[in-house]
N, C-alpha and C positions, 0 to 999 in steps of 0.2 A: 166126726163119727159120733150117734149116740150108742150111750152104754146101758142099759137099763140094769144094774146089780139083782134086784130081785127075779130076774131069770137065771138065776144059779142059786136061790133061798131066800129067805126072810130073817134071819140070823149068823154072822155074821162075829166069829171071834177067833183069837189066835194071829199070832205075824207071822208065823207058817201061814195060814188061809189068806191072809194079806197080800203075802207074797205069790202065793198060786193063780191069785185075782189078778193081780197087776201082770204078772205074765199072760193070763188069758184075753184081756185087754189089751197089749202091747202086740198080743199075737195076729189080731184086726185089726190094726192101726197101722196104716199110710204114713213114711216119712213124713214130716212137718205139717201133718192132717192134725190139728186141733180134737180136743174130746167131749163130750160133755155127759155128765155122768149123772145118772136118775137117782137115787135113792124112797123113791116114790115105793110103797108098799115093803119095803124094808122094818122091820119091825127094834132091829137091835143090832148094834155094830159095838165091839169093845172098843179100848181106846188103842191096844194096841195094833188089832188089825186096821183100825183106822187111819195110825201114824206107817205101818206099810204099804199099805194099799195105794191112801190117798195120799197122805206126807211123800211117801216113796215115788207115787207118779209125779207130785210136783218136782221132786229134785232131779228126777230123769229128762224133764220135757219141760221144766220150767212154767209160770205159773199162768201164763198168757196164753196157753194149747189147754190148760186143760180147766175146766167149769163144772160145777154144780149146779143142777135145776131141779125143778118141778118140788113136789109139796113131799116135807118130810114128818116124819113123826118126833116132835120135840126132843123126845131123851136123843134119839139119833144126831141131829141138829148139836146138839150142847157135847157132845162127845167128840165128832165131826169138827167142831171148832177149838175145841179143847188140845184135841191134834195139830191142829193149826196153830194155833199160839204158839204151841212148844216149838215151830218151825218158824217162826218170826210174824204169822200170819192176824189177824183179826178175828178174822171169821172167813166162812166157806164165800163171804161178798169181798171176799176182797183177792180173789185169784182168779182169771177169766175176763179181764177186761179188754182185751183182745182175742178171743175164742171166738169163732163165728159157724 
């Protein structure tokens, strides 16, 4: 499934709004159906909504269902992986190596 985030805003804060994201996601999403998630034209994510959202999809579905693509805007990007580290992760390239 893809998710494209900047069809619900372009900013992007709070683990409250986090968590209402990853429900509305979860809410389109097929058993063991993989995700892949745009952040394309997103302008600003905090770090907290970042680590619920995204952090929080990973630990529901684990890291191989769900991916990141398409072109972000930098600061988005370094927040995004910021989230990730604190989760054990690298960066947004290192979850999705099996998502198709």
């Amino acid at each position: 499934m893809d998710f494209r985030l900047s069809k619900y805003g372009k900013v992007f804060s709070t683990r409250p709004r986090g968590l209402d994201m990853r429900e509305t996601l979860r809410a389109q999403l097929s058993p063991g159906e993989p995700v892949s998630i745009s952040f394309d034209a997103v302008l600003k994510v905090s770090q907290s909504f970042s680590d619920e959202f995204l952090g929080g999809l990973i630990a529901e579905l684990g890291p191989e269902r769900v991916r990141v693509e398409g072109a972000m805007v930098p600061a988005v990007e370094r927040v995004l992986n910021r989230a990730l580290q604190h989760r054990g992760f690298n960066s947004v390239d290192d979850i999705g190596a099996v998502a198709a």
